[in-house]
C-alpha positions in Angstrom: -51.0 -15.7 -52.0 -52.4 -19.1 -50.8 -51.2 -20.9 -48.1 -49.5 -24.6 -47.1 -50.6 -26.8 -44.4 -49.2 -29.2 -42.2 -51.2 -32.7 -42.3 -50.8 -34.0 -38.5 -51.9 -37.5 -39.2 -52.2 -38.4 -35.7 -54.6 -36.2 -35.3 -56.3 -36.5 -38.7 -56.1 -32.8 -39.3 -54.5 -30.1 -41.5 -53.5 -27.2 -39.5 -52.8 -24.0 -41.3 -51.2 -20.5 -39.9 -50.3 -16.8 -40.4 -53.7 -15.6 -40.9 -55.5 -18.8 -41.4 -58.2 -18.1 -38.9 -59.5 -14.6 -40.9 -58.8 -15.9 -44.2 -60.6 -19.1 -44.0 -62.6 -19.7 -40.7 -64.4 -16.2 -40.0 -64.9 -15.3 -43.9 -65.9 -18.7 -44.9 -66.5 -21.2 -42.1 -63.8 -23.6 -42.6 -62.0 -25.5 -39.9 -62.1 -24.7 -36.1 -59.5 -22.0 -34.4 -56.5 -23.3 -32.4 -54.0 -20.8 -30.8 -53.6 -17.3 -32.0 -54.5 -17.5 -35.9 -53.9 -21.2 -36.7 -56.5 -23.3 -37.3 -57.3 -27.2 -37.8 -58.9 -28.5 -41.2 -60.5 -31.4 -41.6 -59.0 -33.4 -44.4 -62.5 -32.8 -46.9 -62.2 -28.9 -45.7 -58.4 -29.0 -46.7 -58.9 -31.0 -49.8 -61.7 -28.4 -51.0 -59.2 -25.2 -50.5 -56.8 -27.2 -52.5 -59.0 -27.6 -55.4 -60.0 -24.3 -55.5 -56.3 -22.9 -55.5 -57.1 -21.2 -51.9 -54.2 -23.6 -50.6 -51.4 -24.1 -52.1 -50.3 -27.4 -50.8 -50.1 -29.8 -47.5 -47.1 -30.8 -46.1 -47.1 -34.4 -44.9 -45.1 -35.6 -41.4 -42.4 -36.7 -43.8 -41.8 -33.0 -45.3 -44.0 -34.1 -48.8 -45.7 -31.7 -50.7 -48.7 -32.6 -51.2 -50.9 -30.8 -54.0 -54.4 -31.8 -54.5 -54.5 -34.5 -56.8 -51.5 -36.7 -54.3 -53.6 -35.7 -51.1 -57.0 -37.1 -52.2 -55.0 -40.5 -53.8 -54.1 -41.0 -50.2 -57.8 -40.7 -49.0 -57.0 -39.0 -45.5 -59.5 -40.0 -43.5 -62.9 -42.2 -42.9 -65.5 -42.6 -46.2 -63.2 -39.6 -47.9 -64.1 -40.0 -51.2 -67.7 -39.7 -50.8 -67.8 -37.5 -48.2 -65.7 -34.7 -50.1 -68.0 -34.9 -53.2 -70.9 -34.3 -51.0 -69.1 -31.3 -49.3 -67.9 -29.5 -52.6 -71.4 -29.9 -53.9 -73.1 -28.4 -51.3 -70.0 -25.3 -50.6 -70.9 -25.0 -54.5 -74.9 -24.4 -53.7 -73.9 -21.9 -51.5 -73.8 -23.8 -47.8 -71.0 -23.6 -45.3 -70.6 -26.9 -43.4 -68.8 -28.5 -41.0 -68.2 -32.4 -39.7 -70.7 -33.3 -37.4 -68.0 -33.6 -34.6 -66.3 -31.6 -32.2 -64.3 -29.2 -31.7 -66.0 -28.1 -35.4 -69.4 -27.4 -33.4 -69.7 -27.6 -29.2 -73.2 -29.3 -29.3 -73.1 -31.5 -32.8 -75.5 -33.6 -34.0 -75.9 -37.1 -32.8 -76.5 -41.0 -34.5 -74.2 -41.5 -37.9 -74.6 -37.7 -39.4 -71.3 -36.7 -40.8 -71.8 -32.9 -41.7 -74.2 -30.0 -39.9 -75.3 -27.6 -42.6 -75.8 -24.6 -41.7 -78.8 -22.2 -43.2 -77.4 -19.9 -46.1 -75.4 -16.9 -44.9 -74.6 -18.7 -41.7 -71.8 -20.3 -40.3 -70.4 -22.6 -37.6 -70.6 -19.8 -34.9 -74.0 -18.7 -35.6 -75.4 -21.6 -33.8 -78.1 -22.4 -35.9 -77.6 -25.9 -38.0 -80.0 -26.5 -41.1 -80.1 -29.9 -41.2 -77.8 -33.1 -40.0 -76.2 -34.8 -43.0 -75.4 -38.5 -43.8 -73.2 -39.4 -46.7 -72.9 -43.4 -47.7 -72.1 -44.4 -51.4 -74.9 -46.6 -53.1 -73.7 -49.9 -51.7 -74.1 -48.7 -48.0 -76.8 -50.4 -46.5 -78.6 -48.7 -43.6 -79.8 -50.5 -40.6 -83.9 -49.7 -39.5 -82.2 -48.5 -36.1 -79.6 -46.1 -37.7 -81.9 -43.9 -39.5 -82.0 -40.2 -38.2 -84.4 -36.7 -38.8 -82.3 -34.8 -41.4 -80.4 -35.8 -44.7 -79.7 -38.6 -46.3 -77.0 -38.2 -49.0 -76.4 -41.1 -51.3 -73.0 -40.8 -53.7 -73.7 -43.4 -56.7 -70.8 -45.3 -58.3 -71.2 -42.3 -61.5 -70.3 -39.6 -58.4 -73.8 -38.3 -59.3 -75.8 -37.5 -55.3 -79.1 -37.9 -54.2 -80.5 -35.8 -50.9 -83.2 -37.5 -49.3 -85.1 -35.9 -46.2 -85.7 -38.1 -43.6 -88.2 -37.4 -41.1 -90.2 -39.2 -38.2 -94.0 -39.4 -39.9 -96.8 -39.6 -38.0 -99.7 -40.3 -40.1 -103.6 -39.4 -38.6 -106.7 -38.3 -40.1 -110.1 -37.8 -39.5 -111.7 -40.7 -41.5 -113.5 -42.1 -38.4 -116.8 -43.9 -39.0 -119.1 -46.5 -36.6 -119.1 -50.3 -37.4 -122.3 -51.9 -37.9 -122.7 -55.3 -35.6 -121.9 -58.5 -36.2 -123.0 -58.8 -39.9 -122.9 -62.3 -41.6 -119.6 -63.2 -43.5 -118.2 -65.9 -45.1 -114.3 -66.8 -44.8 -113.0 -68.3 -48.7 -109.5 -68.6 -49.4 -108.1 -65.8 -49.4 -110.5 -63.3 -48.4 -113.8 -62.6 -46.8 -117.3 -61.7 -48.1 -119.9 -59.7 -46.0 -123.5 -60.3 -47.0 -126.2 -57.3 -46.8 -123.1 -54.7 -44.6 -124.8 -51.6 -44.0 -123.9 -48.6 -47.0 -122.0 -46.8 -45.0 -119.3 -49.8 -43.8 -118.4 -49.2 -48.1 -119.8 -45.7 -49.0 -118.4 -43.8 -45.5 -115.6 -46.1 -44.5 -114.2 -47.6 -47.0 -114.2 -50.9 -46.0 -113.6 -53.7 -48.7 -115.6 -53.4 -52.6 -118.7 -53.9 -53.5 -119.3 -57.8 -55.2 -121.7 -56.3 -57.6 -119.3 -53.5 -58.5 -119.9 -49.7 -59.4 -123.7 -50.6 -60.0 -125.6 -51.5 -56.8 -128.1 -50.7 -54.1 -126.9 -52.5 -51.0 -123.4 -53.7 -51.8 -122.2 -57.1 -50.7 -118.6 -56.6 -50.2 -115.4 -58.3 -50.5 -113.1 -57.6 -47.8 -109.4 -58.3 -47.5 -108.1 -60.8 -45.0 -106.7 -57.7 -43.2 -109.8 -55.7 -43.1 -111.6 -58.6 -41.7 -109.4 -59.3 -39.2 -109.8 -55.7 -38.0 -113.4 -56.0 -38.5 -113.9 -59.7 -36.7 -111.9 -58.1 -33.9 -114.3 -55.6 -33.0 -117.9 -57.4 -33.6 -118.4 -56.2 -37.0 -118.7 -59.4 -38.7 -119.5 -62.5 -37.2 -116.6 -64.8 -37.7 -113.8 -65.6 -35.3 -111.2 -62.9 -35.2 -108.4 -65.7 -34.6 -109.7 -67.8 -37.0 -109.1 -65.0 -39.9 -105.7 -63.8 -38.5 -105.0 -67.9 -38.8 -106.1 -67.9 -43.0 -103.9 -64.7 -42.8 -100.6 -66.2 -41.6 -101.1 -69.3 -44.0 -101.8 -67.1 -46.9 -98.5 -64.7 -46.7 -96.9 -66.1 -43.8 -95.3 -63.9 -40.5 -95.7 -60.7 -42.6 -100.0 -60.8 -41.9 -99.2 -60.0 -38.6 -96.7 -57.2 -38.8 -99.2 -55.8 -41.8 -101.9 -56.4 -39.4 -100.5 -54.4 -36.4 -100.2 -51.3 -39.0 -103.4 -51.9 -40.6 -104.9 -51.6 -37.0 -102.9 -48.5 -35.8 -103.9 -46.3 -38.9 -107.4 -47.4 -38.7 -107.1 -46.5 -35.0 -105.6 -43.1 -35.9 -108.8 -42.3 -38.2 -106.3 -43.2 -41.6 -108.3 -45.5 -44.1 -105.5 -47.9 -45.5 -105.9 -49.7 -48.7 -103.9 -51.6 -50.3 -100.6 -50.4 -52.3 -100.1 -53.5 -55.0 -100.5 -51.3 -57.9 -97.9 -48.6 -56.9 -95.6 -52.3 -55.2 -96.1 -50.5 -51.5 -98.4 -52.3 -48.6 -100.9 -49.8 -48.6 -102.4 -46.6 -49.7 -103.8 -44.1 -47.3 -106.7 -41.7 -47.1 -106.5 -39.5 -44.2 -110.0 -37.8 -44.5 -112.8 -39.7 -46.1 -116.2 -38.6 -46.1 -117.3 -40.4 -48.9 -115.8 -43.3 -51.8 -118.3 -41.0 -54.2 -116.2 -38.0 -53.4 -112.6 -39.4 -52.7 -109.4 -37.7 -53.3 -105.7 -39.0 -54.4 -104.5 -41.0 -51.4 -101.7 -39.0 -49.6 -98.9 -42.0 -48.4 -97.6 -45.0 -49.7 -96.3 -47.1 -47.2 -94.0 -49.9 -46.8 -94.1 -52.6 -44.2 -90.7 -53.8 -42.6 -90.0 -55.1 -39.1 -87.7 -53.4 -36.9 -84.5 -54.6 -37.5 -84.8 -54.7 -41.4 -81.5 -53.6 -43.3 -82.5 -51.1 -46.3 -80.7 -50.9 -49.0 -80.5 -47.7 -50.7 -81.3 -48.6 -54.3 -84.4 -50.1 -53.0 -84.9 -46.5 -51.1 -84.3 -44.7 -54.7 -86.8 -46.5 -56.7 -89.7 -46.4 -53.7 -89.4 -42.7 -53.0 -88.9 -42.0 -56.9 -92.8 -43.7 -57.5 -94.2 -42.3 -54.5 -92.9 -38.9 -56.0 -94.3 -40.2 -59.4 -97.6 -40.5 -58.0 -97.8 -37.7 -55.8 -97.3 -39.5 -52.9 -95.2 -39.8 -49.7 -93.0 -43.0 -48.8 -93.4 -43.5 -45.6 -91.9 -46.8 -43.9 -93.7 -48.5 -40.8 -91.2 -50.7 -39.0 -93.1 -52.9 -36.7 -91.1 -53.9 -33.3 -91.4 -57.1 -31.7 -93.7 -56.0 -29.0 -96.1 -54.5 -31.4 -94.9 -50.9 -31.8 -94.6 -49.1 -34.9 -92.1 -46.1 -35.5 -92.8 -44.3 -39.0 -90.0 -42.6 -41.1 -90.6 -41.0 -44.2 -88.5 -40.3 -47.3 -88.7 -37.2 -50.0 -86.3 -36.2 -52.3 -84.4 -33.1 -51.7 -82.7 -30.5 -53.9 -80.7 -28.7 -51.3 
C-alpha cells in the first residue's frame, strides 16, 4: 500500500512517515532522513513517487489531497517543470539522484548545478557523485562566468532533453617548429604575402598557403592578418608588428584582438590554429603536425567569445551538433580583459 505525504510549504518539502525511510530512502535513494522513519522529499522526488503510484497522495497545509496531476499544476518549487522531466528521465535510465543541496548530500556540489548523479548502483550515502547536473529549458541563457565541469541539461519547448558535458579544455600539442628571420612581406588589404619564406614556415608549420597553390618549389605564401601578426611579432617577417594588428582592428574590428590573444596562446602551446570559416567556428586546430603532406583531420573547433559573453543554448546545440558532425570538439575560448583565456568544451551526452 502506498503512502500520503504532508507538503510543508514553508519548508518546500514533502515529509512522509511510517516506514518512509526503508521504503523509499535506503532501497531507492529518495529524500533525506528526519527523525525515526520520516523523511523529507523534495517536491520533483515526491512528484516522481506520485507518478509511479509509489505515493498515493500529498496533503497540502490546508488538509487537500493532492494526487499527481493537481500537485505538478501547482509547480512546487523553483524551475519545477523542467527540472522534474530531467529527473524522471534519468531515475528511468537507471540513476538515483538527489538536489544538489543540503541536507540531500553534506558536501554538494557548488555554482548553479541542481542535481548530483550518482554512478549506477549507487546512492546518496555512498559518497561518490557521477557528475553535477544543470537543468534550464531552451530559452535560458547562460552567462560565460556560470558555466561549471559536469552536465548541462537543456529541456526544449517539445519536453524532448539534451545532456551536454561540460568540461575545462586545455588544448596543447607538439606542433612546434623554428621561424625563419625577418623574411620580406608585403601588407595588402586584408592579408599579408611573404616572398621566397623558407619550405618549412608552409611544409612543417603550417603557416599561411602557398600563392602558386598545390604545384610549387619554393612557395610564396599568403598569410592571414592573424598569422602575420604572430609572425611580425617575433621577427619572422619584416613588417611592423603594430602596424598589422592596426589593418587587423580596421578589417573586423575589437574581435582581431581577442582572436589574436588565442591565436597566440595555441601557437604558444605547440597547437597550429587555422581558420574555422567552413565549419562557421574561429579556427581549426592541429595539435601535432609534422608535415601539411601528411596531415590528419583537425581535432577542435573553436569559438571565440570574450569573457563576459551570454550563450544562448540554441546557439550551443547547433555548434556542438557540427563539431560532432565533423568529428570535432567545440571548444569555446573566452578571452578576459587582461588577456587570459579560460577554455570550456562541449560534447553531447547520452547519460
Amino acid at each position: 500500500m502506498g503512502l500520503e505525504g504532508r507538503f510543508d510549504e514553508a519548508a518546500g518539502v514533502v515529509r512522509v512517515g511510517d516506514d518512509a525511510r526503508q521504503r523509499y530512502h535506503d532501497s531507492r535513494g529518495y529524500g533525506y532522513p528526519l527523525e525515526g522513519n520520516e523523511i523529507a522529499l523534495a517536491p520533483v522526488e515526491a512528484a516522481h513517487l506520485l507518478f509511479r503510484g509509489d505515493l498515493e497522495a500529498v496533503v497540502d497545509d490546508g488538509g487537500e489531497r493532492l494526487d499527481f496531476r493537481t500537485f505538478v499544476a501547482r509547480e512546487p518549487g523553483r524551475k519545477f517543470g523542467v527540472r522534474f522531466l530531467v529527473y524522471a528521465d534519468l531515475r528511468s535510465r537507471g540513476f538515483y539522484l538527489s538536489p544538489a543541496a543540503e541536507p540531500w548530500l553534506a558536501d554538494p556540489p557548488g555554482g548553479e548545478a541542481d542535481f548530483a548523479v550518482f554512478p549506477r548502483g549507487k546512492g546518496p550515502g555512498d559518497g561518490e557523485v557521477e557528475y553535477a547536473l544543470r537543468v534550464i529549458g531552451e530559452r535560458t541563457d547562460i552567462p560565460a562566468d556560470e558555466l561549471a565541469d559536469g552536465v548541462l541539461a537543456v529541456v526544449d519547448e517539445e519536453s524532448d532533453i539534451t545532456y551536454f558535458d561540460v568540461s575545462r579544455r586545455e588544448p596543447s600539442g607538439t606542433s612546434e617548429a623554428s621561424l625563419p628571420d625577418r623574411c620580406e612581406a608585403d601588407l595588402l588589404a586584408d592579408r599579408v604575402v611573404v616572398w621566397e619564406p623558407p619550405l618549412d614556415l608552409y611544409e612543417s608549420a603550417f603557416y599561411g598557403q602557398p600563392l602558386e597553390g598545390r604545384e610549387y618549389e619554393r612557395p610564396t605564401l599568403q598569410c592571414s592578418l592573424l598569422e602575420a601578426a604572430y609572425l611580425a611579432a617575433r621577427g619572422a617577417i619584416d613588417l611592423d608588428p603594430e602596424t598589422v594588428r592596426e589593418r587587423g582592428r580596421s578589417v573586423e574590428g575589437e574581435r582581431f584582438d581577442r582572436r589574436l590573444t588565442v591565436y597566440t596562446t595555441l601557437r604558444e602551446r605547440d597547437v597550429v590554429p587555422k581558420t574555422g570559416y567552413k565549419f562557421g567556428a574561429d579556427f581549426r586546430t592541429y595539435a601535432d603536425v609534422e608535415s601539411v603532406e601528411n596531415l590528419g583531420h583537425s581535432e577542435l573547433l573553436v569559438r571565440v567569445h570574450p569573457a563576459g559573453y551570454v550563450f544562448e543554448p540554441r546557439d550551443l546545440a547547433l555548434d556542438v551538433r557540427l563539431a560532432h558532425g565533423v568529428r570535432k570538439t567545440m571548444v569555446f575560448a573566452l578571452v578576459g580583459e587582461s588577456g587570459g583565456v579560460d577554455w570550456w568544451s562541449l560534447e553531447r551526452l547520452t547519460p
